[in-house]
C-alpha positions in Angstrom: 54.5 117.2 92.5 53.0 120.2 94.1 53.3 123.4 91.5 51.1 126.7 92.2 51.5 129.2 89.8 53.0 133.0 90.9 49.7 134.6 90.9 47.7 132.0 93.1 50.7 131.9 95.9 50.1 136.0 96.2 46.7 135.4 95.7 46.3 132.7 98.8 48.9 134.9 101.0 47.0 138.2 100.2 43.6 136.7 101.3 45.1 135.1 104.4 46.3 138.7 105.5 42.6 140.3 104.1 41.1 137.5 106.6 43.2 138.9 109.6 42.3 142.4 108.6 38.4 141.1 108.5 36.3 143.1 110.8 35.6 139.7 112.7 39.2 139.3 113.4 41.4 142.2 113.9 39.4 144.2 116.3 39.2 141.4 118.6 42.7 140.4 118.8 43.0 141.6 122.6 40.3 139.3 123.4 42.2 136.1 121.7 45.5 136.8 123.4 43.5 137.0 126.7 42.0 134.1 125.8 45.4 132.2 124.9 46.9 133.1 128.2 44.4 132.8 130.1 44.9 136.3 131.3 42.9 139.7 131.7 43.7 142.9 129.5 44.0 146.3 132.3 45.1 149.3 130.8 45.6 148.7 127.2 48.0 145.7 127.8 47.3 142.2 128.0 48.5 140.8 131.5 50.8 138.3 130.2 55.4 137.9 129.0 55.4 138.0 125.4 56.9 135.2 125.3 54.1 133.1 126.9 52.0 135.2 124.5 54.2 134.3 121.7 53.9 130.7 122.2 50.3 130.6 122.7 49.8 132.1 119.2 52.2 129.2 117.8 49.5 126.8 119.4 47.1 129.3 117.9 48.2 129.2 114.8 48.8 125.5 114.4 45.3 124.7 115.4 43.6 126.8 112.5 46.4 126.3 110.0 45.4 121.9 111.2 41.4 123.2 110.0 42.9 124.7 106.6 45.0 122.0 105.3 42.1 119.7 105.6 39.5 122.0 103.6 42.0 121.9 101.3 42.5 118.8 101.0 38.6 118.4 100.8 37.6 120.9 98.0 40.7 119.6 95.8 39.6 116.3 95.9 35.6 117.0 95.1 37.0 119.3 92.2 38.7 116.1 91.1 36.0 113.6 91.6 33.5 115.7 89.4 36.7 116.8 86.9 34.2 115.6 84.0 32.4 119.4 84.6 35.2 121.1 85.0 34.2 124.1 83.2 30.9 124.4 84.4 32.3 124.0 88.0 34.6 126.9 87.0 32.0 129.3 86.5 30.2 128.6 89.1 32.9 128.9 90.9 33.1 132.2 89.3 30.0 133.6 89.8 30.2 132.2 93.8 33.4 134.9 94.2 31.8 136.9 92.5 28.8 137.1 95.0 31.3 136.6 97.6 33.0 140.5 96.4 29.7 142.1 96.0 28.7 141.1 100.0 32.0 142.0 101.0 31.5 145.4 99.0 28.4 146.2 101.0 27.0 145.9 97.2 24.9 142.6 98.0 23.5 141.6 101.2 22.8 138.0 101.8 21.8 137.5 105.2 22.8 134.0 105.9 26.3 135.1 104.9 25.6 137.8 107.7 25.5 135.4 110.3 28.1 135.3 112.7 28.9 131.6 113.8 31.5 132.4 117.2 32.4 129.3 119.3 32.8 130.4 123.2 35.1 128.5 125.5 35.1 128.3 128.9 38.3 129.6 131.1 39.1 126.4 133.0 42.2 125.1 134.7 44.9 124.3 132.6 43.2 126.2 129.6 46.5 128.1 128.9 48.5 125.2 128.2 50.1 124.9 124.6 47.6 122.7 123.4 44.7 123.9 124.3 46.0 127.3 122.4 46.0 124.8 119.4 42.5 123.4 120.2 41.2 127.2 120.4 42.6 127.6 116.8 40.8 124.3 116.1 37.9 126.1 117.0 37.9 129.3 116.0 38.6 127.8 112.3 35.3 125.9 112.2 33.1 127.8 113.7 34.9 131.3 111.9 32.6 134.2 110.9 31.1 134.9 108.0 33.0 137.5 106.7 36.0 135.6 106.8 34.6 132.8 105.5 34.0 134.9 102.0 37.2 135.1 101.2 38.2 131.4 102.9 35.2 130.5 100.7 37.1 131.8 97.6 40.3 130.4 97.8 38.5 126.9 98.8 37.3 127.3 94.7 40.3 128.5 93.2 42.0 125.1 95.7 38.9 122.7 94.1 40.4 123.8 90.7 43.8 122.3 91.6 45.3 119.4 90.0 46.5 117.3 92.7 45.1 117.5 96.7 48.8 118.7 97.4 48.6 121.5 95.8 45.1 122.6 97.3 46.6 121.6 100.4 50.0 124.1 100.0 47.3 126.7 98.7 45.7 126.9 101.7 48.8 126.5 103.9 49.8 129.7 102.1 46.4 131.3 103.4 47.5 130.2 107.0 50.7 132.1 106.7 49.4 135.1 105.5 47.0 135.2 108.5 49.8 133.5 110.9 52.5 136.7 110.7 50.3 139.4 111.2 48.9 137.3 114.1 52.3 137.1 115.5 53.7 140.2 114.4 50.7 141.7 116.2 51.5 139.5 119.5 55.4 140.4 119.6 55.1 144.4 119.0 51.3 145.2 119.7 49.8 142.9 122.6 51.6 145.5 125.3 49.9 148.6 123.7 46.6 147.7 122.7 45.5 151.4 121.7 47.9 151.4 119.0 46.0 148.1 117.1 42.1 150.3 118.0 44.1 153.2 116.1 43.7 150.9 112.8 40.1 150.3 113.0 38.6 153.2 110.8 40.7 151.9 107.9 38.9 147.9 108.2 35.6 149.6 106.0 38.0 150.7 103.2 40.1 147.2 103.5 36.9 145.3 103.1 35.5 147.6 100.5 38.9 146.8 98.3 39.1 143.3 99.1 35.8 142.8 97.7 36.6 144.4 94.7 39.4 142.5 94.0 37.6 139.3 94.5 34.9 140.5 92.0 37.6 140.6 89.3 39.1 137.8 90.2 35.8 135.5 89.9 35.1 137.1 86.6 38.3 136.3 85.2 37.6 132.7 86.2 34.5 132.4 85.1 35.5 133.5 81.7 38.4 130.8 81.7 41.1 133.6 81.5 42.5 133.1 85.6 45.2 130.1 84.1 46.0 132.1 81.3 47.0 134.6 83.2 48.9 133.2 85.8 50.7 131.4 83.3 51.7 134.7 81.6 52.9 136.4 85.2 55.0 133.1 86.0 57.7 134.2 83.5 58.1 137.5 85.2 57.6 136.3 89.0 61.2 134.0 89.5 59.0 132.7 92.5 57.1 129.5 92.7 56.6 126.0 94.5 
């Protein structure tokens, strides 16, 4: 039986939409949907129907949301094979998110979390067929940036703390969603005036900024045992849960 509590489902969404609003992602939205279609961008549009566009960023989608479902599945089952430390692993755990805020905060600078890790593909005949969209998402999920992979990085240790690899599975399939609809929201209304996505750019400092501080609290309350409690509390306010 898969159960995640009200707080981690939020939780797992929230950082999946954080992680589209990353500085690695959002401003280069233009470039993936040229690179889905296999199209050029000319005048703040990107030379393609919406609806190829749209089903490109299904492929898209699928491909990194493949990626995810597999960490998961990964990082529940090592938090279960070494379930004999499971409070030590929850602190250090802690302490990882922790680190993981401060970076994002601009408070800490590690620099090989600074490293940007981009896979390039080549345009090549046929490249704008449905599944190569879904091998580009393959792609871009492994070799994703950095300063995505902080928060990905924290939700993989809340996931390792889960009870069955179902459940760390559905925790980051939640994480795909909350990155997938933006990423098609984006495609449907935005990918014909690009200038109006460039317009949101001078708010992805403060975004960050916030994210990190909410990350910060959030390894803190696990590392001091009290992230449970307190998603047990909010589940009998929250009628929501799977």
């Amino acid at each position: 039986m898969c159960v995640l509590s009200d707080l981690t489902i939020w939780l797992a969404f929230g950082a999946g939409i954080i992680s589209f609003l990353s500085p690695c992602v959002f401003p280069l939205i233009p470039a993936y949907l040229a690179q889905l279609t296999g199209t050029t961008i000319s005048e703040s549009r990107v030379n393609a129907t919406r609806g190829l566009m749209v089903v490109r960023s299904l492929g898209f989608i699928t491909g990194f949301t493949i990626i995810f479902l597999l960490l998961g599945a990964s990082s529940t089952f090592l938090g279960q094979l070494f379930s004999q430390y499971n409070n030590m692993l929850q602190q250090i755990g802690g302490i990882v998110i922790v680190l993981f805020g401060l970076q994002m905060m601009g408070i800490l600078s590690i620099r090989s979390l600074m490293t940007e890790k981009r896979i390039q593909t080549k345009k090549e005949k046929g490249s704008t067929s449905f599944i190569s969209s879904v091998m580009f998402g393959l792609l871009f999920a492994v070799g994703w940036s950095p300063c995505v992979g902080l928060v990905l990085g924290s939700i993989l240790t809340l996931s390792s703390q889960s009870d069955t690899m179902l459940t760390g599975m559905m925790m980051l399939f939640i994480y795909s969603i909350g990155m997938g609809i933006p990423f098609l929201f984006v495609t449907i209304f935005y990918a014909k005036s690009l200038n109006k996505i460039r317009r949101f750019n001078v708010y992805m400092p403060y975004i960050q900024k916030a994210s990190g501080m909410v990350m910060v609290a959030m390894g803190v309350l696990l590392f001091l045992g009290y992230y449970k409690m307190l998603s047990s509390y909010l589940a009998q306010f929250v009628p929501f849960g799977i």
